[in-house]
N, C-alpha and C positions, 0 to 999 in steps of 0.2 A: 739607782744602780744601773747603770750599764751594762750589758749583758750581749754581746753577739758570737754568730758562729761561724767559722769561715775552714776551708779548704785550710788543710796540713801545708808546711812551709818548710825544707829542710832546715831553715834558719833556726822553727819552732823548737826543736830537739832538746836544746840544756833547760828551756821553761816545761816541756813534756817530763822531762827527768827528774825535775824539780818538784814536780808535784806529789805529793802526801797522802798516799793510799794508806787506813787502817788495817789492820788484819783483816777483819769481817770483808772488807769491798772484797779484798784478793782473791777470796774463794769463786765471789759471782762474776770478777770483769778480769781486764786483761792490763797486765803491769804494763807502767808505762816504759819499762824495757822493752816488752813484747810489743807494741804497741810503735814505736820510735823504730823497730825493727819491721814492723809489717811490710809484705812487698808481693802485692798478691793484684792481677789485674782487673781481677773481680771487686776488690776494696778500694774505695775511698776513704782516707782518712778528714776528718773535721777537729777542730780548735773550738773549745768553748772559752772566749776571754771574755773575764769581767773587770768590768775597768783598765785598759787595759792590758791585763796580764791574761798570760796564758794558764787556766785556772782549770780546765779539763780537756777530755778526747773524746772521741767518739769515731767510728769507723759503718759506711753506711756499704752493705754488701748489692751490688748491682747484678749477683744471681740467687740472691733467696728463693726468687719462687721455683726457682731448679735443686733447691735441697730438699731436706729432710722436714720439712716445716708445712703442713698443709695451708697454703694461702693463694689469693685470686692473681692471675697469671699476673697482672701488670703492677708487678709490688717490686719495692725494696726492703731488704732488710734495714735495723738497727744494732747493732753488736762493739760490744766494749766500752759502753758508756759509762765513764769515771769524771768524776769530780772532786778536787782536793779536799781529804776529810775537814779541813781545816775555814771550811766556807758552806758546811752542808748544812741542812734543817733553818736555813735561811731564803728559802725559796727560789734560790740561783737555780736549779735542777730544774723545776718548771718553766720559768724563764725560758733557761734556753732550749728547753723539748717544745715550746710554743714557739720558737725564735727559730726553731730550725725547722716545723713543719710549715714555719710561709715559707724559708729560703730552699727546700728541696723541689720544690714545684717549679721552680725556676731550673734547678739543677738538673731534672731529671722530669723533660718532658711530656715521657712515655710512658712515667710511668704514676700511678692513680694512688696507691697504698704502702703504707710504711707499718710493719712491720717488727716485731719484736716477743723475742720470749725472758719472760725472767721470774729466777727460781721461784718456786712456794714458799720459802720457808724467807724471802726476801722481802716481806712481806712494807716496808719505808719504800722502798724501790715501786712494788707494786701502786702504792698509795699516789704515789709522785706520779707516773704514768698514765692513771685513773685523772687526778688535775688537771694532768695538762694535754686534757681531749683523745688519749686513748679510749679504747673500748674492751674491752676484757672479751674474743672470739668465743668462750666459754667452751673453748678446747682444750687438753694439755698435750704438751711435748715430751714427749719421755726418754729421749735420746741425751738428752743432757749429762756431763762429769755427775756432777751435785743434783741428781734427783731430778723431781718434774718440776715441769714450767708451763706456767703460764702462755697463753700466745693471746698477744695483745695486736691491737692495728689501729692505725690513725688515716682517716682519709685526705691523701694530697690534692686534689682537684675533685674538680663536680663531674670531669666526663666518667663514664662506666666501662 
């Protein structure tokens, strides 16, 4: 399986649209209306294709360590990571959260750690994140719509 991540594409849009959120994902990520719609100079938007097609999203925030997130100055965030229900529990999700912590180091020089909160009760999400080289801060966040979260971080480079 083929699996890579790349920079959003205005092109990308009717494959962003096209993709297959369950009820359950909606509650934790962000529709791919909302999503196709983002316009915010702190976000980068990312494409997770497999094989191919444009099969998920992702939006990497380049002021997390300026929010409401307790984390080490030189972080990015992780925010709206969806994948079409219709390809999940197949291990594409790890895949590409391994696939995109070598290619952000390249993206984002300056900065060491990546970042992420997801629900409690998300508990497939957490599982998947724990795999694919996170580490579980053994904080929560409680600012969150839906309850507390987790705060997870993965390290992008060896400097400190």
């Amino acid at each position: 399986m083929d699996v890579t991540v790349r920079r959003y594409d205005e092109k990308d849009e009717n494959a962003v649209l096209g993709i297959s959120l369950d009820k359950s994902q909606t509650e934790f990520t962000v529709t791919p209306e909302s999503f196709s719609q983002e316009d915010s100079e702190d976000i980068d938007r990312y494409v997770i294709v497999v094989n191919g097609a444009v099969s998920g999203y992702l939006k990497i925030d380049k002021a997390y360590s300026a929010g409401k997130v307790d984390c080490e100055p030189k972080s990015i965030g992780l925010r709206g990571l969806a994948l079409d229900s219709r390809l999940q529990g197949k291990g594409i999700g790890k895949l590409a959260l391994r696939v995109l912590c070598l290619q952000l180091p390249k993206d984002y020089r300056q900065h060491n750690w990546l970042y992420l909160t997801v629900n409690c009760r998300n508990l497939p999400a957490y599982r998947c994140y724990l795999a694919s080289g996170f580490e579980d801060t053994e904080n929560l966040y409680l600012g969150g719509p839906v309850g507390p979260q987790y705060i997870m971080r993965a390290k992008l480079s060896d400097e400190s």
